[in-house]
C-alpha positions as CSV (number, residue, x, y, z in Angstrom):
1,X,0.0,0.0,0.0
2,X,1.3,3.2,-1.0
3,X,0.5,6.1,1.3
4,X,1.5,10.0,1.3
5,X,3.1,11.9,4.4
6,X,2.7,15.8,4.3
7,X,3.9,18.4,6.0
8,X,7.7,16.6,7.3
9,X,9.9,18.7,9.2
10,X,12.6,20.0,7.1
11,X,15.4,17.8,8.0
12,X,13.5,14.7,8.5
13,X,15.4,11.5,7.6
14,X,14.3,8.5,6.2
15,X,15.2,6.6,9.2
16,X,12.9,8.9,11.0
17,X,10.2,7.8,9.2
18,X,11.0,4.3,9.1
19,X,11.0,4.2,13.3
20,X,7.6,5.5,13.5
21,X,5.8,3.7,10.3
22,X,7.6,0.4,11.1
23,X,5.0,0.4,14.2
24,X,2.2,-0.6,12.3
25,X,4.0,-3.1,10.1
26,X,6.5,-4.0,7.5
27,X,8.0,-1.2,5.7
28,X,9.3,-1.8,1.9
29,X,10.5,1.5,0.8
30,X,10.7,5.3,1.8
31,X,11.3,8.2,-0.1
32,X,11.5,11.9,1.0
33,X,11.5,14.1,-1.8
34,X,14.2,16.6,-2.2
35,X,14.8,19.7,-4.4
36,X,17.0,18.8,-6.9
37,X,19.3,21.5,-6.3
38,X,19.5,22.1,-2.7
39,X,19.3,18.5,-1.8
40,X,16.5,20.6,0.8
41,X,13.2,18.3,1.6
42,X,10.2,19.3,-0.1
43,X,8.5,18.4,3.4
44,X,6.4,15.2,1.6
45,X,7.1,12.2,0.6
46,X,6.0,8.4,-0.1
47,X,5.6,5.1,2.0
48,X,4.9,1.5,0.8
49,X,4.1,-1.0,3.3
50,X,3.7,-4.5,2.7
51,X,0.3,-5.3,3.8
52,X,-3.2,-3.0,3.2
53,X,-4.2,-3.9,6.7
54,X,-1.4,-2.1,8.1
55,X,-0.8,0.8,5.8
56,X,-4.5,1.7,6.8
57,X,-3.8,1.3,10.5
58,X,-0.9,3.4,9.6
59,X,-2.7,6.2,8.2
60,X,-5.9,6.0,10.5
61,X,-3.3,6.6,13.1
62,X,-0.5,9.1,12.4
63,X,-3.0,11.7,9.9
64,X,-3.2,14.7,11.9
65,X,-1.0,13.6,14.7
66,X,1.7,15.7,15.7
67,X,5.6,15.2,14.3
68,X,8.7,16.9,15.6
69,X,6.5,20.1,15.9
70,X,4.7,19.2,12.9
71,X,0.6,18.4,12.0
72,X,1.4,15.4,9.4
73,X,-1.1,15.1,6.4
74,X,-0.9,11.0,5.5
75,X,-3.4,9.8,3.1
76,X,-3.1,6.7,0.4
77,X,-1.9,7.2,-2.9
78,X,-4.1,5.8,-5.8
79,X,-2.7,5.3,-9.3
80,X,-4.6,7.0,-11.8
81,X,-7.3,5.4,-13.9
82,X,-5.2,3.8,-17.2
83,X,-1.6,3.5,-14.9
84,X,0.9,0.7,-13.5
85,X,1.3,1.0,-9.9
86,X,3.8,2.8,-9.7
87,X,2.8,4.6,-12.6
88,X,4.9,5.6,-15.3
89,X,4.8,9.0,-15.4
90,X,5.0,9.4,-11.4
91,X,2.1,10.8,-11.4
92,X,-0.5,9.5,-8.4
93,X,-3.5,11.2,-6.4
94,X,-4.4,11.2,-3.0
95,X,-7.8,9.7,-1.5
């Protein structure tokens, strides 16, 4: 299950997010996106988890909790009608 996470602190790593999703269940891949010239976080970014059961306990629990001083926005991604999964042109919405 892929799921979004909004409003990250600034310098949130990876590994920060890992120790707090990883709660709710197997974690296959993070990724915080980054300006490609600063190397800065753009404050969102992606989560799969394994299982549907637990991405949804995931989100249920940690949308609108408080972060490292921050109100996160998590919500699961849906491919757009007509697109792979992971969708070739990176392109996804949120429920």
């Amino acid at each position: 299950m892929d799921i979004y996470v909004g409003n990250l602190p600034e310098k949130i790593t990876e590994e920060d997010l890992q120790k707090v999703f990883e709660f709710f269940g197997e974690v296959e891949i993070i990724s915080i996106i980054r300006d490609k010239l600063t190397g800065k976080s753009k404050e969102f970014g992606f989560i799969e988890m394994s299982h549907r059961a637990e991405g949804e306990a995931a989100i249920k629990a940690m949308d609108g909790k408080e972060f490292k001083k921050r109100i996160l926005k998590v919500r699961e991604v849906v491919p757009r009608s007509g697109e792979r999964r992971s969708g070739s042109s990176g392109r996804r919405h949120l429920l």
